[in-house]
C-alpha positions in Angstrom: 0.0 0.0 0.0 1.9 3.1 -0.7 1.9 5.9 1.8 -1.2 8.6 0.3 -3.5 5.5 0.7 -2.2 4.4 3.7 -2.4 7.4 5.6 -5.9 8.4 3.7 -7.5 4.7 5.2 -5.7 5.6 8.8 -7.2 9.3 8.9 -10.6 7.7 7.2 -10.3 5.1 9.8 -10.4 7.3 13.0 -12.8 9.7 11.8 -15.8 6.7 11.1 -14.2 5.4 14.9 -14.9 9.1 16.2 -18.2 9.7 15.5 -19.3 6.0 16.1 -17.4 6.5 19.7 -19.6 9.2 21.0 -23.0 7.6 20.5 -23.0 5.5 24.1 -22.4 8.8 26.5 -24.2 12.0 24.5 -25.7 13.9 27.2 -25.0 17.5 27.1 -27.2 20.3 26.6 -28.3 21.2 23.1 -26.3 24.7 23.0 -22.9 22.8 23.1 -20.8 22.5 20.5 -21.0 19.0 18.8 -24.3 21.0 17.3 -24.1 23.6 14.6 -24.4 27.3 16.5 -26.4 28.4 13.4 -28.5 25.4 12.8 -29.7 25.4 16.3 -30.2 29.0 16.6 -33.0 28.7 13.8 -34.8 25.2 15.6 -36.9 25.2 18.5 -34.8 22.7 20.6 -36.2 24.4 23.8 -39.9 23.7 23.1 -38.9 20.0 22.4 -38.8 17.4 25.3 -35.0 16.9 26.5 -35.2 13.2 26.3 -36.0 12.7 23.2 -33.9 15.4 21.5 -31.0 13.6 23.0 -32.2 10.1 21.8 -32.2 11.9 18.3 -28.7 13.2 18.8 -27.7 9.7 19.2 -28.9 8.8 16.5 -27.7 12.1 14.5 -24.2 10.8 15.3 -24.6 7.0 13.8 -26.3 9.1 10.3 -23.2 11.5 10.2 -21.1 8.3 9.6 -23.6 7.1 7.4 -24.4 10.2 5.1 -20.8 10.6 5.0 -20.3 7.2 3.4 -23.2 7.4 1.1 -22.0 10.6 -0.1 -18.5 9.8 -0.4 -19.4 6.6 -2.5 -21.7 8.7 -4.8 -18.2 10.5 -5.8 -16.8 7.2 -6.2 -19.0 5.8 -8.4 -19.2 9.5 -10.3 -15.4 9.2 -10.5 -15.0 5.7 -11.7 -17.6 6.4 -14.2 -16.3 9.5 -15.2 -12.8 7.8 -15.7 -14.3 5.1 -17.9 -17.2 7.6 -20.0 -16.0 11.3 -19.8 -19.2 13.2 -20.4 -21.3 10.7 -21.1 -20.6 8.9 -17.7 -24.3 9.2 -16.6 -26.3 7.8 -20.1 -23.0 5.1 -20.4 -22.7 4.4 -16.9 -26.1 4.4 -15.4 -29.0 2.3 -16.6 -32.2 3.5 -17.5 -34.1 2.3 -14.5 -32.1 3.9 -12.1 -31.5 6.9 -14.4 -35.6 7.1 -15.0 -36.0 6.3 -11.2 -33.5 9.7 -10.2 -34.9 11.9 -13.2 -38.5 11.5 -11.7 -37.0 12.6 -8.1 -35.8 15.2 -9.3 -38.9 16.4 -11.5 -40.8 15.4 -8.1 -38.9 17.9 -6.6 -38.5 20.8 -8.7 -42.9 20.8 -8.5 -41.9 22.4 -5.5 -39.6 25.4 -5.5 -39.6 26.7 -2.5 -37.4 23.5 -1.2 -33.8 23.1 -1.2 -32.8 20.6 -4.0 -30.8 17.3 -3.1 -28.3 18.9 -5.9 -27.3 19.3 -9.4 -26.0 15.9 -10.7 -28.8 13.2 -10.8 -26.4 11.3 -8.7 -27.7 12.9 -5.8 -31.4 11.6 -6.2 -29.7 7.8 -6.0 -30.6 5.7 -2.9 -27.7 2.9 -1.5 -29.4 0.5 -3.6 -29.7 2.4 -6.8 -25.5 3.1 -6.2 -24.9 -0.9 -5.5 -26.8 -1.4 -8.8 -24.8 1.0 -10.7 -21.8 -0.7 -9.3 -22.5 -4.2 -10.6 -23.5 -6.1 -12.8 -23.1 -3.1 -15.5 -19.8 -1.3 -14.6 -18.3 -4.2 -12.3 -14.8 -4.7 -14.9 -14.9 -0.5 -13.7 -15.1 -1.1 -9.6 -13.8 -5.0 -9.7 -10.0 -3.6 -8.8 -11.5 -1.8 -5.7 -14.4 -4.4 -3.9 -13.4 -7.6 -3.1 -16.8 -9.1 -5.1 -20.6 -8.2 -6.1 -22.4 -10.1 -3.5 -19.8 -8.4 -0.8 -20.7 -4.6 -1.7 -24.2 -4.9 -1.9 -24.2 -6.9 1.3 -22.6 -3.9 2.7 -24.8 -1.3 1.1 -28.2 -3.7 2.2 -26.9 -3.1 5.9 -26.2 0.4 5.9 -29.3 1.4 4.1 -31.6 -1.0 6.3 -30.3 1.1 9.4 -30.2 4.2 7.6 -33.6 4.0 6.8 -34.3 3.7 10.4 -32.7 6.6 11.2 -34.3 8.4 8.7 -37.8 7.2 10.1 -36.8 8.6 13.5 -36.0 5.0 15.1 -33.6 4.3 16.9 -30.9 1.8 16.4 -29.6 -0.2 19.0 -25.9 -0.7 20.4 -25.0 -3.9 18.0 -27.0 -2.5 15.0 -24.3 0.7 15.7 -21.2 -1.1 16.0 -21.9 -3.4 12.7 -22.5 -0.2 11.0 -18.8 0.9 12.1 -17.2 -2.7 11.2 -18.8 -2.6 7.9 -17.7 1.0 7.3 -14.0 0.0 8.5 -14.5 -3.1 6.2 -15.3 -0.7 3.4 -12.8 1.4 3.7 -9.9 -0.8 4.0 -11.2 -2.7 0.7 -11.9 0.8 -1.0 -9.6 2.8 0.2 -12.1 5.7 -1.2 
């Protein structure tokens, strides 16, 4: 391994074991400064009950790790294919089920202009899933020098999104549904490397 990967899975490494570490003893107030100043000043934290605002923050910690991952892997794939297609990596790269499936998000969302977007590139209106799909069986000659095996990365992309999803449903995960999110996030990252 030479020494820019090396040091980028070490540094990649403790940052996923950082914000994994925190989840078990979160219990400050919501002013301090693991929050965003700005973010909270605009929320109504103090009109929510204390409990469960921390509960959240547990959680809030597990989808940082996870939201970084998804969004690091989108620039992964967007990389690889970009590599392999130039321009054309989206119509080349992406099939037209999971092209359609992103172009109809993001016409869905456009109806209503007073939102923020998810983004420019359609890439962004991908689920885990949609991103494993991309991956293989289409492009896998493209990300087979990186994952260990088909079955292997969508077996890792299944568990994150099944907890994700979760999260994103306001449940909560429990302590061994955290710490296989952080193995297969280690796992990941010391296949990938990216």
């Amino acid at each position: 391994m030479n020494p820019d990967r090396l040091y980028s899975f070490v540094f990649r490494g403790q940052l996923a074991e950082n914000a994994l570490a925190g989840i078990e003893g979160l219990k400050r107030s919501v002013d301090s400064t693991d929050l965003d100043v700005e973010t909270v000043k605009r929320l109504p934290f103090e009109l929510l009950d204390d409990d469960l605002v921390q509960r959240a923050r547990r959680m809030a910690t597990v989808y940082t790790a996870i939201a970084a991952f998804e969004n690091g892997l989108r620039e992964f794939v967007r990389r690889r294919l970009f590599e392999e297609y130039q321009e054309e990596w989206w119509k080349k790269g992406v099939s037209d089920k999971v092209r359609k499936k992103a172009e109809s998000r993001r016409d869905e969302e456009q109806k209503i202009r007073w939102h923020t977007p998810r983004g420019d590139d359609l890439l962004n209106y991908t689920e885990l899933g949609d991103l494993g799909n991309i991956i293989a069986p289409q492009n896998w000659s493209l990300f087979e020098p990186h994952l260990r095996s088909p079955d292997w990365a969508r077996s890792i992309l299944r568990t994150l999104e099944r907890s994700r999803n979760v999260i994103m449903h306001s449940g909560e995960l429990g302590r061994e549904d955290v710490e296989r999110i952080g193995t297969v996030l280690r796992d990941w990252q010391m296949q990938v490397g990216a």
